[in-house]
Each structure stands twice: as C-alpha cells, then as structure tokens.
C-alpha positions as CSV (number, residue, x, y, z in Angstrom):
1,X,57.3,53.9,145.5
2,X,59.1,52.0,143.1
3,X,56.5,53.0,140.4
4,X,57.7,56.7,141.1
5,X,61.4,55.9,141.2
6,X,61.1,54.3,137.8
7,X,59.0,57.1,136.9
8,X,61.3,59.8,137.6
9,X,64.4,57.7,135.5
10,X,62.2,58.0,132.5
11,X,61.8,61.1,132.7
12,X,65.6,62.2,133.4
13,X,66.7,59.5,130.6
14,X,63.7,61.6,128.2
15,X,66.1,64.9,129.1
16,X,69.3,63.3,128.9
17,X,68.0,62.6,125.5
18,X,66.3,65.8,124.4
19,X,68.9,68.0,126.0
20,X,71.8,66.3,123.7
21,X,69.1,66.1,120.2
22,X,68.9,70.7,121.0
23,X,72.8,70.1,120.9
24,X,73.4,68.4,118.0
25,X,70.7,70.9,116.5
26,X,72.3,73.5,117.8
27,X,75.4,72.6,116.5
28,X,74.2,71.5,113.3
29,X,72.6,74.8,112.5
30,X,75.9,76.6,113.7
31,X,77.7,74.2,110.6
32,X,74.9,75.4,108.4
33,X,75.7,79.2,109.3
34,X,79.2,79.1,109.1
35,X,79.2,77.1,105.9
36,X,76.6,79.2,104.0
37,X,78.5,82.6,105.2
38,X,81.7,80.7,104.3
39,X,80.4,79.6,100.5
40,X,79.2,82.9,100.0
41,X,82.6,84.7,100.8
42,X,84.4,82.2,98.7
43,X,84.5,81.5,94.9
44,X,83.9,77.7,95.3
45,X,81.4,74.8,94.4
46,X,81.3,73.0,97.6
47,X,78.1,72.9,99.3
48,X,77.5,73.1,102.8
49,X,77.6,69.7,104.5
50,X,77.2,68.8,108.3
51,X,78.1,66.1,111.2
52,X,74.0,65.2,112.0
53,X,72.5,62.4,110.7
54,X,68.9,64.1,112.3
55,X,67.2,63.9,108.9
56,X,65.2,67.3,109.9
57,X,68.6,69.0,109.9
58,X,70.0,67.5,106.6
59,X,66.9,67.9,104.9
60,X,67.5,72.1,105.5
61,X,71.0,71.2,104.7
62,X,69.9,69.8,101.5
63,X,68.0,72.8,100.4
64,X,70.0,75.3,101.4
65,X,72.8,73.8,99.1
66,X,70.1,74.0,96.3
67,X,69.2,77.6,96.3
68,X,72.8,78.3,97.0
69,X,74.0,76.5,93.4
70,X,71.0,78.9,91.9
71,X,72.9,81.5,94.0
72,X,76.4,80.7,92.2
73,X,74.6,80.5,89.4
74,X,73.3,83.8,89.2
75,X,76.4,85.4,90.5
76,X,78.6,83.8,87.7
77,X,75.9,85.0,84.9
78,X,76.3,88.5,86.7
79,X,80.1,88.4,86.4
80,X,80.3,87.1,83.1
81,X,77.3,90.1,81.7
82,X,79.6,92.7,83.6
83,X,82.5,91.4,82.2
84,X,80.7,91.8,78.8
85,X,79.4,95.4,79.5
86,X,82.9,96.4,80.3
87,X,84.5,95.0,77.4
88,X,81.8,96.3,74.9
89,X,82.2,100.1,76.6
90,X,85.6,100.0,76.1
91,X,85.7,98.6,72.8
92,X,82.8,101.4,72.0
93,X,84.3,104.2,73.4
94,X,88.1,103.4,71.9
95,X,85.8,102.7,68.4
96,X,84.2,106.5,68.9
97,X,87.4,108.4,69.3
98,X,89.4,108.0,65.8
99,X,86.4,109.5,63.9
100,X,85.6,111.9,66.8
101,X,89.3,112.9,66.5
102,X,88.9,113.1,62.7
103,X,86.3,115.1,62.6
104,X,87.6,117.9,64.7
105,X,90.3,118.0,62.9
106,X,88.7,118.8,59.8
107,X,86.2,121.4,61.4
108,X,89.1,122.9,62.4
109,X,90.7,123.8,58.7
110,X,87.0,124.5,57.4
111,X,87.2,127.1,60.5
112,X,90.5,128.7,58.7
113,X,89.0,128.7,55.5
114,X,86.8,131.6,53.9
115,X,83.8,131.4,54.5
116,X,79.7,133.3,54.7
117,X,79.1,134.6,58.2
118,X,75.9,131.9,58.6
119,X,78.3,129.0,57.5
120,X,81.1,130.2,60.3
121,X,78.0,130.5,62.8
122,X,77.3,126.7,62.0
123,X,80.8,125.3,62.1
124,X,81.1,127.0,65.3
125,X,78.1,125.2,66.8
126,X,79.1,121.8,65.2
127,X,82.4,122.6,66.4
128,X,80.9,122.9,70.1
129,X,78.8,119.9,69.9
130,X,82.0,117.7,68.2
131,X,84.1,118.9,71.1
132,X,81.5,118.1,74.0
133,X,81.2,114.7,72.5
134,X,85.1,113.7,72.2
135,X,85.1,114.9,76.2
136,X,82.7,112.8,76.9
137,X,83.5,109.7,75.1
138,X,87.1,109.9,76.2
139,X,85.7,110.4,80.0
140,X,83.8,106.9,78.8
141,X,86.8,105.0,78.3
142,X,88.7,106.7,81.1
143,X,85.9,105.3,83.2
144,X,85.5,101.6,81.6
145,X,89.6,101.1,82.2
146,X,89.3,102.1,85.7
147,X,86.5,99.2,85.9
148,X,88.7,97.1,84.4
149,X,91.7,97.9,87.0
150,X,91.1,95.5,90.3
151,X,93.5,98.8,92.2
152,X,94.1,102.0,91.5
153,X,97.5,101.4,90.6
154,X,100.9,101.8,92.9
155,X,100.8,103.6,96.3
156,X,102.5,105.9,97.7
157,X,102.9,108.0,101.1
158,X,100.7,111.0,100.0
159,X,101.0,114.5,101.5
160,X,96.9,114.8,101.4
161,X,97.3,118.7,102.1
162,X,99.3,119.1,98.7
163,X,97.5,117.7,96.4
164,X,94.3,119.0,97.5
165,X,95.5,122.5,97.3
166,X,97.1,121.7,94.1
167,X,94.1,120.6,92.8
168,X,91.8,123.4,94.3
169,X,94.1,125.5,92.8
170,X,94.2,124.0,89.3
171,X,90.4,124.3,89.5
172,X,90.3,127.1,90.1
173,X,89.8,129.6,87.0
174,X,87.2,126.8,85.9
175,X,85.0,128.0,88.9
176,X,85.5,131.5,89.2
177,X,84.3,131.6,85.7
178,X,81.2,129.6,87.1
179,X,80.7,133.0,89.9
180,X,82.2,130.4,92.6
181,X,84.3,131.3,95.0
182,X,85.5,128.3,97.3
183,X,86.0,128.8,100.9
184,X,89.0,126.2,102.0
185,X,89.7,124.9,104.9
186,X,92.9,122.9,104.9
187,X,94.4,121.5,108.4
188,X,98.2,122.4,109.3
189,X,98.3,118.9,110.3
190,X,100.4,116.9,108.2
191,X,97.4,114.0,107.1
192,X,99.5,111.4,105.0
193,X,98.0,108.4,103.3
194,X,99.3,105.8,101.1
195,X,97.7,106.1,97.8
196,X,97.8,106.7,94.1
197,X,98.7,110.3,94.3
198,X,97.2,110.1,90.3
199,X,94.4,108.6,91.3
200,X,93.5,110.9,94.3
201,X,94.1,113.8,91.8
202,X,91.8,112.1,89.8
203,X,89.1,112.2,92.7
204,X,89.8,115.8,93.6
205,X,88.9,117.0,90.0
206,X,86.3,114.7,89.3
207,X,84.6,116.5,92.9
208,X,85.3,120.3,91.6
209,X,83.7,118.7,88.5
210,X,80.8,118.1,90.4
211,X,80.6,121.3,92.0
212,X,80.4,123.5,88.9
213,X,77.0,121.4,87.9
214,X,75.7,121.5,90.9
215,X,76.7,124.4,93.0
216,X,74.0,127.6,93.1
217,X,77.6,129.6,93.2
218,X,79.4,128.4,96.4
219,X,81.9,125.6,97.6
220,X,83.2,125.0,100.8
221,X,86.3,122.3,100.9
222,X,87.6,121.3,104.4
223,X,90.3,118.6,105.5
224,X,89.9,118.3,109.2
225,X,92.4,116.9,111.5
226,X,91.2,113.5,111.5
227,X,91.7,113.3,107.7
228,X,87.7,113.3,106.4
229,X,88.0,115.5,103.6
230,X,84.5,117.2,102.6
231,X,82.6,119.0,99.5
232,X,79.6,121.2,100.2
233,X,77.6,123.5,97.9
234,X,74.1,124.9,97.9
235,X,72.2,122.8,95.6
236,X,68.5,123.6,95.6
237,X,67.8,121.7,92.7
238,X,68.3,118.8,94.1
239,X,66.7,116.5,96.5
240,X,67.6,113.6,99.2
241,X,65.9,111.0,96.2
242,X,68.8,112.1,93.6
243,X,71.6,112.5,95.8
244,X,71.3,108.5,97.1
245,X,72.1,107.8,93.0
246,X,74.9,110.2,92.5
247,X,77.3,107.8,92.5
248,X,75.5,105.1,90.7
249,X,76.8,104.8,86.8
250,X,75.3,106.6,84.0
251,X,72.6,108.0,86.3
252,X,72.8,112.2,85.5
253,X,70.6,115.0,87.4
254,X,68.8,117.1,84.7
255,X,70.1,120.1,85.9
256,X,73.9,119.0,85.2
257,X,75.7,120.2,82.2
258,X,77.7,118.4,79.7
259,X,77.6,115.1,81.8
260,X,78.1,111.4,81.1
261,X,77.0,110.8,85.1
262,X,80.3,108.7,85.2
263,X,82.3,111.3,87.3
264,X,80.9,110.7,90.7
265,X,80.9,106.9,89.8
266,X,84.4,107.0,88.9
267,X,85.7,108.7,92.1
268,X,83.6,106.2,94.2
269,X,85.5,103.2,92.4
270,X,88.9,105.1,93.0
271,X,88.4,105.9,96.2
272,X,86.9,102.3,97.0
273,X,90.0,100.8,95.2
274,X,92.2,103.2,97.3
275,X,90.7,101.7,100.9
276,X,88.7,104.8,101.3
277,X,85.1,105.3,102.0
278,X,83.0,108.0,100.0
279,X,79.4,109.4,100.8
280,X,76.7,112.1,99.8
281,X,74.1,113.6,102.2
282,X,71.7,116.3,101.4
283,X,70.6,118.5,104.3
284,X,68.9,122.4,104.2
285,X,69.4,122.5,100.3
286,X,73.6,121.8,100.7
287,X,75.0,118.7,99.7
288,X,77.5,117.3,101.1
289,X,80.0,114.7,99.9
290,X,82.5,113.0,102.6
291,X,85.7,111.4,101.6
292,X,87.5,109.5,104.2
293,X,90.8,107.2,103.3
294,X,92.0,104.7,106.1
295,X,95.0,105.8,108.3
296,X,98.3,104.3,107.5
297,X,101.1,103.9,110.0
298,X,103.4,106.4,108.8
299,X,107.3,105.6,109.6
C-alpha cells in the first residue's frame, strides 16, 4: 500500500514537473515569436533574447538570431542598391534631357529651313522619334522623384467626383482620336478623401494612359457609392500572366505603344503613398483595374 502511495507521488511530482517545463516552453517560444515579428518590423540590431535557461529553447534562440543578422544583412544591402538605382535614374534621366532638349530644338529650325522633299521626310521621322524619347525620359525622372518622395505630398479634402470628371474630360480628345468612346459612371454621392489632389490627377491620367494602349476601342469608368473607383476595357491581347506584372517597373506588354512601363508603376506608388489600394484583374478578355482610397472622417 505504501509502495503505491509513493508510487502515485512520483508520478504527480513527474507532472508537476513536466506540466511547468511545456510552460516555460510555451512561453519561451511565445518570446521567440514576438521578438522575431517585433525585429523584423523594426529597424534595429537587437536580437531576440528570452527568460528560459532550457538550453533546447536558447539553442533555437541562438539561431534564429543568426539567420536573422543575415536577414538585416540582406535587407540593408537591398536598401542601400535601391537607393543607388534611384539615384543613378535620376541622375540619368536629368543627364538625358539638356541634349534631348537641344536637339529638338535644332530639328525644329532645320524644319523651317529649305529643304529636298526626301530630307523634310527624314527630319520629320527624326523629329518623331526625338520627341517620343524626350516623353519618355522626362516620364523617367517624373517616376524616379516620386520614388524618391516617402508621400505624395500635402493632403487635402478632395471632391473625388471633380477631379475624375475633370480628368476624363481632359482625356478626352486623346481617346476619341484612339475610336474610344468612354462610358462613365460617376455617383451623385459626394465621395471626399483627403489626398494630393496633384497626385490623384496624376493617377487619373496615368489610367486613361493605360487605356489607349490597351483598349480594343472601349472604356468604362465608374465611381460607385462606396468610393472604389474602376477602369475596364476589352483587352484581348492580353492575358491573366501579364496583367499580375502591370504594375511592376519597367515591365511593358508588347502590344503597348510608346511606353516606358513606368505608368502603371507610378500610379501604384501614388496611390500606395496616398493610403489607397490599387489592383488589376483580367476576366472574359476585359481588364479591370480597381482603385480604392481609405474613408476619411469628413467634418
């Protein structure tokens, strides 16, 4: 009897014992967690460190902490490249336009002056090609001092209505002469924002932009009620593979015309800097791009 009494206090001391080692595990691991998330979310070199002296537990710590200093590591070479890339594009693009601007000016007097008809006929051409490359060189620096903007500048209580008409309607000769006829959809409802009125101008046109490359000849722009302001054309040359990069940098479809593949990228980082959220989705040969800015309490 006593053999079993002492028997069964073992065993209850053995799951006093195991039951508080799971804790301290269990809270160790919730230390490890919450410092890893915290260290990743902050710009700092501390390492994660914990209350258990359980060598299992400090031994995870320990090497978590060295592949998150190769982490840091690689995130600060990432910055400091970016940085770089920035700099160089901007420095590269400001270095392009003097001649560029030079250039056209003298095609421009050689256009005045007497000339053979086959002469005129190549003037014209370099003319067109001079001109194509100053608009997309300045679109280039336009784009690398957005990057280097953290916001898109002061904000404002924006009537979104207005300037989205305003735009449309500033657009629009350039896509009649395309054969595109938009159908807009504007909400009575007041939707007011704070924003960079500039900025979400900026967003508008770049958008149109986007349309005349893509569109097969039609564009539908609605503002609903809730404020999500959408894009859609037919766009049969397209496909669900290139529309997931339209917004990454540089990256062109080769069915657009006359493009750096900077202008969706550039509304995504305005819109992003704005607090807004921007997405593309391409379903029965339409593509549709989605624009939605936060709501803002509105005195």
């Amino acid at each position: 009897m006593l053999y079993l009494i002492g028997l069964c206090v073992i065993l209850f001391a053995a799951v006093i014992i195991l039951a508080f080692k799971i804790y301290l595990m269990k809270k160790s691991a919730k230390e490890i967690s919450e410092g890893f998330a915290e260290k990743l979310q902050t710009d700092t070199n501390t390492l994660i460190d914990i209350s258990s002296s359980d060598r299992e537990m400090r031994a995870l710590a320990d090497s978590i902490n060295k592949q998150l200093i190769i982490l840091r590591k690689g995130h600060h070479r990432y910055m400091q490249g970016d940085k770089e890339l920035k700099t160089a594009i901007t420095n590269i693009s400001h270095d392009l336009r003097t001649p560029l601007t030079t250039i056209c000016g003298y095609l421009d007097i050689m256009k005045r002056m007497e000339k053979p008809p086959k002469i005129a006929e190549y003037l014209d051409i370099i003319d067109e090609r001079a001109e194509l490359m100053e608009q997309l060189t300045e679109e280039l620096f336009r784009y690398s001092v957005i990057l280097s903007e953290e916001s898109a500048g002061e904000s404002e209580e924006v009537f979104v209505n207005q300037v989205l008409a305003e735009s449309v309607s500033g657009y629009y000769a350039v896509l009649t002469k395309q054969g595109i006829t938009p159908n807009i959809r504007i909400t009575e409802n007041r939707i007011v924002r704070k924003l960079n009125k500039t900025s979400l101008s900026r967003v508008f046109s770049n958008l149109l932009n986007n349309a005349v490359k893509y569109s097969d000849g039609d564009l539908a722009i609605t503002l609903s009620d809730t404020g999500e302001i959408t894009f859609a054309n037919t766009a049969k040359a397209l496909s669900s593979v290139e529309v997931e990069r339209l917004f990454d940098r540089f990256y062109t479809v080769e069915t657009a015309r006359n493009s750096t593949g900077l202008g969706l990228s550039i509304v995504r980082t305005l819109a992003e800097q704005m607090g807004g959220n921007i997405s593309a989705e391409y379903k029965d040969n339409t593509l549709y791009i989605r624009l939605v800015f936060s709501e803002k309490p509105v005195p």
